[in-house]
N, C-alpha and C positions, 0 to 999 in steps of 0.2 A: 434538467438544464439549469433552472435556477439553482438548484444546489451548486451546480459546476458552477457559476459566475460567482454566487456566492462566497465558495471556498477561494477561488479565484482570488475574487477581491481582499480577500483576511490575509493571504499570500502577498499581496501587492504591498498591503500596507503595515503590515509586519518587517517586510526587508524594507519601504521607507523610515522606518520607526529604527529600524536597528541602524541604518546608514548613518541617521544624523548622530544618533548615541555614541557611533564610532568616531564621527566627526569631532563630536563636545570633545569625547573623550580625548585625541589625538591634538585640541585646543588648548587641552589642561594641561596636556603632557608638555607641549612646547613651548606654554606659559612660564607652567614648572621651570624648564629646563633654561630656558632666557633667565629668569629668577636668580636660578643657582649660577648661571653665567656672572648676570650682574654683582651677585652677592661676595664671588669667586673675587674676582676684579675688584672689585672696595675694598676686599680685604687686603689682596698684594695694594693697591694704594695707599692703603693705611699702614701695613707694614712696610712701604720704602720712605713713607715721611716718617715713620720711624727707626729707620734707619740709617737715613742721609740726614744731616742739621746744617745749618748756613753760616758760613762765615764770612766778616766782612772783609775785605783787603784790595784798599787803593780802591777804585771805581770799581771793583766787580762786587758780586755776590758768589760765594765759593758754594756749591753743594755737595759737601763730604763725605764719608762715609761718620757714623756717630762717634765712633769711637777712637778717630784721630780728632775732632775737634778740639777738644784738648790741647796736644801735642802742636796740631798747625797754629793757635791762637797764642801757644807760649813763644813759637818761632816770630810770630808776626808781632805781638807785644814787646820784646826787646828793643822796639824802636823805641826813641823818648812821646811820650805823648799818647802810647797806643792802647793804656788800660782800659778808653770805652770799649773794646773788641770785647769785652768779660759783657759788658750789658747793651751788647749791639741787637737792637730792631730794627727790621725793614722797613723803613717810613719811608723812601727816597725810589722813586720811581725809577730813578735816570740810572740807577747801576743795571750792570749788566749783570744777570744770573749764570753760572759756566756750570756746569755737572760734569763731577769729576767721571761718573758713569760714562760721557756720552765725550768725553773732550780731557783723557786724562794728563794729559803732556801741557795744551794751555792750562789746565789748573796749576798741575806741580811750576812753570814757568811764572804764573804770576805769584805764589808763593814765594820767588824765588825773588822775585823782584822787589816784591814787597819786605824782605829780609835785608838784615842787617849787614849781612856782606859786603866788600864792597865791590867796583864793579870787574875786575880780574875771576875772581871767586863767583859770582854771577856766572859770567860763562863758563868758567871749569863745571860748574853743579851743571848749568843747562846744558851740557856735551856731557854728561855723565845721565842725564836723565833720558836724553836720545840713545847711547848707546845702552844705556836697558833696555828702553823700549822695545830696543831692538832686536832684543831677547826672547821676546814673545811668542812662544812655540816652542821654544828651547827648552831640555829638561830643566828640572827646580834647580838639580845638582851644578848646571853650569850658573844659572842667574844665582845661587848660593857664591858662589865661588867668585864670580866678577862681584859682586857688592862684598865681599869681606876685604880683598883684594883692594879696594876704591877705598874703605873703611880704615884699613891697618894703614893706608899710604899720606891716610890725610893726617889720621893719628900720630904718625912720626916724623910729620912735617915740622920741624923748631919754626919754621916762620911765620905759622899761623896761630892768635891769639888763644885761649882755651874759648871764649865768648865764641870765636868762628869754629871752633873745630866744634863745637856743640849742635849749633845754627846748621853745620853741612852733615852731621851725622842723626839729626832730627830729619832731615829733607831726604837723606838717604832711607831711613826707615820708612818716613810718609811715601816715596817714592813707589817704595815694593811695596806697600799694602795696595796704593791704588793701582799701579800698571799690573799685579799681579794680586786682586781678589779672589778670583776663586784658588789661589793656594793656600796648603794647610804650614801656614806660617808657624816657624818654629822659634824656641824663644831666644830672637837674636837680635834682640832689639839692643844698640850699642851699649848703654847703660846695665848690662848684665851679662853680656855675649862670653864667651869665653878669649876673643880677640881680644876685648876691652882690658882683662886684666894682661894681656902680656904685655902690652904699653900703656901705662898712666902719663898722663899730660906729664 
């Protein structure tokens, strides 16, 4: 009989010993896996601030994608006065932050406004950046076709300066890269397109 309780007991406290073991274990494991969660997430954090860069323009703060800042900074510099945009810091609370990610239409808009155009050509671009938008679903081949279309029309406009026809075919390019990111943009950016050579200024 004491052998029975005995073995009993070795029984008992063998499956308590393995329970918590499985417990630790399954603490480690969830640890772990929160870890790699968190480590996941830092990482996409770290790469969309590498990504996106800021630009300043009128009271906003623009959040770009990296590799138009450039191109939106040379659009929004052609005003008199605007080379601090080359060495702009956020010091200023009061501007408004826009992400072209999450708000593409107000960004391309206040680029727009912020541009040298004047106000006629303002809204010809802002009804041309609605009617893309508008596009969104639409095969590449049609949004290909309405922006070269928009492009060749402005190109052989005589009434428009070469300064404005630069300024709307800069905002035409910036346009399609943000309303349309995830396309595999091809190289048709004005300044090399094969449009471009059939009419020179």
């Amino acid at each position: 009989m004491k052998n029975l309780l005995l073995t009993g007991l070795i029984i008992f406290l063998g499956s308590c010993s393995n329970d918590s073991l499985d417990n630790s274990d399954l603490s480690l494991i969830s640890k772990g896996t929160n870890n790699k969660g968190e480590s996941l997430d830092l990482k996409k954090r770290t790469a969309s601030k590498e990504n996106f860069k800021e630009v300043a323009a009128g009271d906003y703060i623009l959040l770009v994608p990296a590799q138009l800042k450039e191109k939106i900074i040379s659009v929004l510099k052609a005003q008199h006065g605007r080379n601090e945009l080359k060495t702009f810091e956020k010091s200023s609370s009061a501007l408004d932050t826009i992400s072209s990610t999450e708000d593409p239409v107000s960004t391309l808009y206040i680029i727009v406004d912020e541009s040298t155009l004047r106000s006629s050509l303002k809204l010809d671009v802002k009804g041309y950046i609605v009617n893309l938008g508008n596009l969104r679903g639409q095969q590449y081949q049609i949004v290909d076709d309405f922006i070269i279309q928009y492009e060749i029309s402005k190109r052989q406009d005589s009434t428009l300066l070469t300064d404005e026809k630069e300024s709307i075919l800069s905002i035409s390019s910036i346009s399609e890269a943000v309303l349309f990111s995830e396309k595999e943009r091809k190289d048709r950016d004005w300044e090399t397109s094969t449009t471009s050579k059939h009419n020179d200024y």
